[in-house]
mmCIF file of the C-alpha atoms, coordinates in Angstrom:
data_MODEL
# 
_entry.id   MODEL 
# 
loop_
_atom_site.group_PDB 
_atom_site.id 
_atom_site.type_symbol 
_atom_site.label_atom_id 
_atom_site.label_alt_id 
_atom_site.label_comp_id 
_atom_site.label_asym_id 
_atom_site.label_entity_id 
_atom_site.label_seq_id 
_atom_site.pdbx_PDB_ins_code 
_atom_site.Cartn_x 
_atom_site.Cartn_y 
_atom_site.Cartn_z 
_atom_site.occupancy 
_atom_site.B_iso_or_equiv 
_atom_site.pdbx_formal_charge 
_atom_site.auth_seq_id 
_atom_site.auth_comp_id 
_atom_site.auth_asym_id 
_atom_site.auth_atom_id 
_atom_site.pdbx_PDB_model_num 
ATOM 1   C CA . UNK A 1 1   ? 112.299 121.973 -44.926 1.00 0.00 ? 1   UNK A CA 1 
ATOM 2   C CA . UNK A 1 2   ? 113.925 122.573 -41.433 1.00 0.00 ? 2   UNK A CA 1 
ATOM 3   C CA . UNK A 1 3   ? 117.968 121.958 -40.919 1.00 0.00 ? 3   UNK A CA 1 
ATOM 4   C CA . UNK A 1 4   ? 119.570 121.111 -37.901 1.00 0.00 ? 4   UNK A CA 1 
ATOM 5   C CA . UNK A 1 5   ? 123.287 120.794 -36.940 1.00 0.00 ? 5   UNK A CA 1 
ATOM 6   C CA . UNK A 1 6   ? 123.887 119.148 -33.777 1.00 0.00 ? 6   UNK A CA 1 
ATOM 7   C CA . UNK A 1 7   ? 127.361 120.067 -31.566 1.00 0.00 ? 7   UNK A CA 1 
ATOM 8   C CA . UNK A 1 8   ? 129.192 119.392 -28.996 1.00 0.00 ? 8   UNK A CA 1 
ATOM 9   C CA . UNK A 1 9   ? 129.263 116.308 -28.358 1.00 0.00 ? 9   UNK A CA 1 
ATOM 10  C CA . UNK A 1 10  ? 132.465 114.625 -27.017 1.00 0.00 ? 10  UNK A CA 1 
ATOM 11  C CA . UNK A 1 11  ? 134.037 112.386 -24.691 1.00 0.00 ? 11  UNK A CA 1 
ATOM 12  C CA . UNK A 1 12  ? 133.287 112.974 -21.365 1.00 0.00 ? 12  UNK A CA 1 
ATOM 13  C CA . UNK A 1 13  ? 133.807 110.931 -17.425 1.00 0.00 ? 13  UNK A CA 1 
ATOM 14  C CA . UNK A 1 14  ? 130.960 109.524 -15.460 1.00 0.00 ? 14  UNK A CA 1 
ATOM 15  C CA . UNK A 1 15  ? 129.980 112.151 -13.388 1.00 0.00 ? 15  UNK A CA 1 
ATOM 16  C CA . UNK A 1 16  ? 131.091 115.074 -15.647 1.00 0.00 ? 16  UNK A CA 1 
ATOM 17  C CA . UNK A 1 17  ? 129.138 117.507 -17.271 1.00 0.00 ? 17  UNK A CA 1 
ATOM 18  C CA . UNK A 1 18  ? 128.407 118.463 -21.495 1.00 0.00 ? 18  UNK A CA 1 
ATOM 19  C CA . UNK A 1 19  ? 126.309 121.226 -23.039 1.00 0.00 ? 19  UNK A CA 1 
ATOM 20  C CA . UNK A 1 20  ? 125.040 119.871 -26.613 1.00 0.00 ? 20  UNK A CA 1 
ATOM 21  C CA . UNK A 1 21  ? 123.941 122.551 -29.263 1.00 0.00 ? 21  UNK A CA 1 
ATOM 22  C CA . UNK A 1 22  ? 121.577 122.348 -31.928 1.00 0.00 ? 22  UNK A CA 1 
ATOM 23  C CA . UNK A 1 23  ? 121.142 125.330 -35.120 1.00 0.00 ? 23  UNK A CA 1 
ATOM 24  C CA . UNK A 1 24  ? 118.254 125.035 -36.960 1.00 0.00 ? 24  UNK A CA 1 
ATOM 25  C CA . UNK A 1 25  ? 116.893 126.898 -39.904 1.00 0.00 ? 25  UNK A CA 1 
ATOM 26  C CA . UNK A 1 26  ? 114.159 126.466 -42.286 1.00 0.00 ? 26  UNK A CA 1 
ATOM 27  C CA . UNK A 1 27  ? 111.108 127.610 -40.263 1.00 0.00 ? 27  UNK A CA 1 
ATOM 28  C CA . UNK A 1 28  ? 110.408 130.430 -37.648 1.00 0.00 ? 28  UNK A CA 1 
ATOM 29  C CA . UNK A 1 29  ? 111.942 128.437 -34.746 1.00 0.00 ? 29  UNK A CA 1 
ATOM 30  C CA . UNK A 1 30  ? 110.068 130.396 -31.972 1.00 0.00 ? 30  UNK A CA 1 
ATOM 31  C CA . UNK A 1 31  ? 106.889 128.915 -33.484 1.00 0.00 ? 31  UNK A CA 1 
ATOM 32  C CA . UNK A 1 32  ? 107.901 125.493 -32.442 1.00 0.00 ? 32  UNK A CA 1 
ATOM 33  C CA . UNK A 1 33  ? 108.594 122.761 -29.909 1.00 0.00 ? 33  UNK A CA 1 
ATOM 34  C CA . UNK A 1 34  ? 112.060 121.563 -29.848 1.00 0.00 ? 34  UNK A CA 1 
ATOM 35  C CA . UNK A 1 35  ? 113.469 118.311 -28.723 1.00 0.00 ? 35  UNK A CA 1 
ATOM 36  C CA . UNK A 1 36  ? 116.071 115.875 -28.462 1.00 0.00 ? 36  UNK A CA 1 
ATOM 37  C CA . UNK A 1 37  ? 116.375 111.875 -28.742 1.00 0.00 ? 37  UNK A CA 1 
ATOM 38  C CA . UNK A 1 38  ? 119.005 109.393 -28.075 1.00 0.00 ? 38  UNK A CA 1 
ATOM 39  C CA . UNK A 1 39  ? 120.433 105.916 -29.588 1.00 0.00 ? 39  UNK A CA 1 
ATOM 40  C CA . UNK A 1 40  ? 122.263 104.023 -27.879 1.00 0.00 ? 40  UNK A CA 1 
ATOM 41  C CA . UNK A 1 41  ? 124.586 101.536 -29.593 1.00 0.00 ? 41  UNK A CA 1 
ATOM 42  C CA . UNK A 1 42  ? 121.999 98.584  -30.514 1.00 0.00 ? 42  UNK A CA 1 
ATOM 43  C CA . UNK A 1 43  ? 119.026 100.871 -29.249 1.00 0.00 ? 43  UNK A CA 1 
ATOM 44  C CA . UNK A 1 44  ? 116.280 102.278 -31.015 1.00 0.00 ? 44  UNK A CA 1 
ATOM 45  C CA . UNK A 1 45  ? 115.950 106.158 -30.828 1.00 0.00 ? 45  UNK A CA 1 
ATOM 46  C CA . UNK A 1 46  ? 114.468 107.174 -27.551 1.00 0.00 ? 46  UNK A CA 1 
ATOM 47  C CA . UNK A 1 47  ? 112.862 110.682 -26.764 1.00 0.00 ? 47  UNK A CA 1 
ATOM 48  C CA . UNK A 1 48  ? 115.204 112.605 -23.974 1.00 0.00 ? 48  UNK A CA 1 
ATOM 49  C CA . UNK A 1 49  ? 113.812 116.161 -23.376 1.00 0.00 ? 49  UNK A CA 1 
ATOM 50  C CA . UNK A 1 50  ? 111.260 118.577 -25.249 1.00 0.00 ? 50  UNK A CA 1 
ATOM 51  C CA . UNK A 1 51  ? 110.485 122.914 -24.515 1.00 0.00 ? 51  UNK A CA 1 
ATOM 52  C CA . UNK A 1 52  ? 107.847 124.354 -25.747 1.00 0.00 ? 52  UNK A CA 1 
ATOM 53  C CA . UNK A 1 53  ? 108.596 127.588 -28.020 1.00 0.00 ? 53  UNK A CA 1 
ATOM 54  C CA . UNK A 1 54  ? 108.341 130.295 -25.952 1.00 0.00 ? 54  UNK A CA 1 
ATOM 55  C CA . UNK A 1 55  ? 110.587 128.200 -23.656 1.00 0.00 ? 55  UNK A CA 1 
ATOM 56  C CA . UNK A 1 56  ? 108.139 128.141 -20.859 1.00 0.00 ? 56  UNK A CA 1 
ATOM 57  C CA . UNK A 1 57  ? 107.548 124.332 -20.944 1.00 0.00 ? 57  UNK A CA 1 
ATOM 58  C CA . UNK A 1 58  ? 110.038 121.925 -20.764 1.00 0.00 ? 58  UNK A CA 1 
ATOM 59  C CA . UNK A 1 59  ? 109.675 117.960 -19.880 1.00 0.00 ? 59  UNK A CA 1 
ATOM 60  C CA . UNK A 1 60  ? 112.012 114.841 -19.947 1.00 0.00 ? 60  UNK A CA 1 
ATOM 61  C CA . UNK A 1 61  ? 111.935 111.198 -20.114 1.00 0.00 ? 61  UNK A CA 1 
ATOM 62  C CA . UNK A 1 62  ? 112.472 110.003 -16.513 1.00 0.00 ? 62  UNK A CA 1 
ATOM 63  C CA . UNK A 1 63  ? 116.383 108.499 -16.965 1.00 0.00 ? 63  UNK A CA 1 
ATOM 64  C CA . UNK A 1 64  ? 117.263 112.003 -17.336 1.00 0.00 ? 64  UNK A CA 1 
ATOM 65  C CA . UNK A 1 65  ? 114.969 114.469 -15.066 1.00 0.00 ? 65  UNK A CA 1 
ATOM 66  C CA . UNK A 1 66  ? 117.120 116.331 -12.503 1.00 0.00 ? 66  UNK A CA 1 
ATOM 67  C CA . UNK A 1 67  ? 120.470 115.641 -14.432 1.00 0.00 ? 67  UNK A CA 1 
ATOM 68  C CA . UNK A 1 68  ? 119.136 117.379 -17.794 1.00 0.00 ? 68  UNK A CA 1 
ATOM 69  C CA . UNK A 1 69  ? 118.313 120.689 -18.627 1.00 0.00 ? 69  UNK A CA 1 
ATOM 70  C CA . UNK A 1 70  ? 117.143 121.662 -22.018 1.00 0.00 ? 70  UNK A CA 1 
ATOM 71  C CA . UNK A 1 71  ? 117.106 125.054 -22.929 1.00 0.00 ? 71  UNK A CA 1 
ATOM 72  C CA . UNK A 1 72  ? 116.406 127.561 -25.950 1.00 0.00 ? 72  UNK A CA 1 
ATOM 73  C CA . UNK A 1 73  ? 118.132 130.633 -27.337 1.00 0.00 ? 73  UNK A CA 1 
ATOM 74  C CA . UNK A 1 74  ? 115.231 132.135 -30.004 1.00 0.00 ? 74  UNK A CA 1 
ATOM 75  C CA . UNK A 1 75  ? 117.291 135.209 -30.565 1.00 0.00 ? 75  UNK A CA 1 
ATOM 76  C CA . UNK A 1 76  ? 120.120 132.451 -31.893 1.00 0.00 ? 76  UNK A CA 1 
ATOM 77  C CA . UNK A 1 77  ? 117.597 129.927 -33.328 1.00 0.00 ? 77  UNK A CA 1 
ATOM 78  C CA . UNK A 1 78  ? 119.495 126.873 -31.090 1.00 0.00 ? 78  UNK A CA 1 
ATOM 79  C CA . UNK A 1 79  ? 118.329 124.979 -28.596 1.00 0.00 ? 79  UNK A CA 1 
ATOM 80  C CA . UNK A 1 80  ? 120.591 123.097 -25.900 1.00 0.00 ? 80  UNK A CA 1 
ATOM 81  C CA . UNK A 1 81  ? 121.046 120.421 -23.719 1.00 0.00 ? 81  UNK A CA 1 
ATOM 82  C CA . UNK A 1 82  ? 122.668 121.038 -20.625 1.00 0.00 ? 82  UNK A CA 1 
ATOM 83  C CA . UNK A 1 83  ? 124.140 117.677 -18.951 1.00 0.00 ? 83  UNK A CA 1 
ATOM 84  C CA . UNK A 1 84  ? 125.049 116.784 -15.596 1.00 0.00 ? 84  UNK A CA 1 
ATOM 85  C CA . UNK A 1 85  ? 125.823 114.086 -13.703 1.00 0.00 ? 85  UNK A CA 1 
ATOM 86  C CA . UNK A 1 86  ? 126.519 111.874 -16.604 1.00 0.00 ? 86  UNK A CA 1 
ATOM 87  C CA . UNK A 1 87  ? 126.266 107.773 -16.623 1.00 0.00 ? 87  UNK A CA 1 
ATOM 88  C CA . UNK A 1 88  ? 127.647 105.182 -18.669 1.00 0.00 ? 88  UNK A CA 1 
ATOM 89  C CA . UNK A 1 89  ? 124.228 104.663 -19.906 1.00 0.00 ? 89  UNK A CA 1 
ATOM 90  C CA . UNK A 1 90  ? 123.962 108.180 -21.345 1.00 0.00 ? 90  UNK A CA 1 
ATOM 91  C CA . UNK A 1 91  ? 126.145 107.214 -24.104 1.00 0.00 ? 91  UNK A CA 1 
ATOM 92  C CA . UNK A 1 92  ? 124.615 107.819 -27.338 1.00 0.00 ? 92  UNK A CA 1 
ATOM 93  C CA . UNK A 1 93  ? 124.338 109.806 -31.146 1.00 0.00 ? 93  UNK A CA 1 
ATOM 94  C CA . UNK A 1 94  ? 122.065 112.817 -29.632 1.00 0.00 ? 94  UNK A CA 1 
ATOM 95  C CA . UNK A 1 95  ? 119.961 113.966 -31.887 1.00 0.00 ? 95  UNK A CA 1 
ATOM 96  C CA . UNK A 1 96  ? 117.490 117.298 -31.860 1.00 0.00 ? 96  UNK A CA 1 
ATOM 97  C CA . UNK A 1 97  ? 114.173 117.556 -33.437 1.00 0.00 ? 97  UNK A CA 1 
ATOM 98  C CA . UNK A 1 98  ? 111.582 120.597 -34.424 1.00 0.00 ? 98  UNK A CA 1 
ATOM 99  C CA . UNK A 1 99  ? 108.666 118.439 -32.362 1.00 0.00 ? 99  UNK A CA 1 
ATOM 100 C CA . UNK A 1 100 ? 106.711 118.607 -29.831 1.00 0.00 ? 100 UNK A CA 1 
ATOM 101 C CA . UNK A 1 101 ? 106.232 114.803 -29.466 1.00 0.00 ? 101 UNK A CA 1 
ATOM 102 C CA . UNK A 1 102 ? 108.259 112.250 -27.567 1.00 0.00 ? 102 UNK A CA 1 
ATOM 103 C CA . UNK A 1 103 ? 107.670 109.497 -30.341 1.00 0.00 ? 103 UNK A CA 1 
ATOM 104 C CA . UNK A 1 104 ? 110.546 109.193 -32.595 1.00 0.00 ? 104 UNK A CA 1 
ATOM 105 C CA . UNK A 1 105 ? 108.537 107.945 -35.624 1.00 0.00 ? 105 UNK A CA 1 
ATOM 106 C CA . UNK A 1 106 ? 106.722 111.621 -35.260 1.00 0.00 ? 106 UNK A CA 1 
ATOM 107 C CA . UNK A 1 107 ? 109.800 113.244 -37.044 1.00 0.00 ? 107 UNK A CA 1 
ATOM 108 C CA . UNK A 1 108 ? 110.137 114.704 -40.014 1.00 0.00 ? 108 UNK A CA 1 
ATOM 109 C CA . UNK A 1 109 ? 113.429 115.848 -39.867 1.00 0.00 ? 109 UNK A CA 1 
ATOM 110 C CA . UNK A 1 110 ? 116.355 114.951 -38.054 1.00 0.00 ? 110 UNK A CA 1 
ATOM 111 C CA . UNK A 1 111 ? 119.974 116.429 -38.103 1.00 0.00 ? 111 UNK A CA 1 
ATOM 112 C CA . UNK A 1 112 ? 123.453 114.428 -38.281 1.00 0.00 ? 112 UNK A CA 1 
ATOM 113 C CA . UNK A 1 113 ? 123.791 113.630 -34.535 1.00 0.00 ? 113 UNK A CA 1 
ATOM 114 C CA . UNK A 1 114 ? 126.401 114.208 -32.375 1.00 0.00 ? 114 UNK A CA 1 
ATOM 115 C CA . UNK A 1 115 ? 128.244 111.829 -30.534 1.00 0.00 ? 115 UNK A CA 1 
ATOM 116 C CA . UNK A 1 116 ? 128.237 111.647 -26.790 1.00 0.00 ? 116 UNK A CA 1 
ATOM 117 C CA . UNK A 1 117 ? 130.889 108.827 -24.754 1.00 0.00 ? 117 UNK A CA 1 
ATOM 118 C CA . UNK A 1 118 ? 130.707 108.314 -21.149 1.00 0.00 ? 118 UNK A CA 1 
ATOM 119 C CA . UNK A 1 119 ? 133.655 106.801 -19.811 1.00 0.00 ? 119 UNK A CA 1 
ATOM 120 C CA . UNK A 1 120 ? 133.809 105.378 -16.086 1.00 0.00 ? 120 UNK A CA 1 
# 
């Protein structure tokens, strides 16, 4: 079983920046791809960003590439999500996931969430 605690989330303006957190335990973490997803209120869960586990590969869904940077700390078993240039429409539960796949329905664990709020 694989547990993951999401952080720092928080309230932040249009335009500002947040760096979200993710611990997991459970299973060697450098052996896996990492991820994290989205919903929005009265969304389904979307697929945001993913890095291989070495780190050497990253991608991201295309509302988000060249604002978002995800990111991986092996040494600390967390992986982040650096964001700039935030919009309204990046408000969302973010949510990280030990997979390497940008479908949602692919997961077999997911942590708590944490809450990010764009204001304009």
């Amino acid at each position: 079983q694989v547990q993951l605690v999401e952080s720092g989330g928080g309230l932040v303006q249009a335009g500002g920046s947040l760096r979200l957190s993710c611990a997991a335990s459970g299973r060697t973490f450098s052996d896996n791809a990492m991820a994290w997803f989205r919903q929005g209120p009265g969304k389904e869960r979307e697929f945001v960003a993913a890095i291989s586990g070495s780190g050497s590969s990253t991608y991201y869904a295309d509302s988000v590439k060249g604002r978002f940077t995800i990111s991986r700390d092996n040494a600390k078993n967390t992986v982040y999500l650096q964001m700039n240039s935030v919009k309204h429409e990046d408000t969302a539960v973010y949510y990280c996931a030990q997979t390497a796949e940008a479908d949602a329905a692919s997961v077999e664990y997911w942590g708590q969430g944490t809450q990010v709020t764009v204001s304009s």
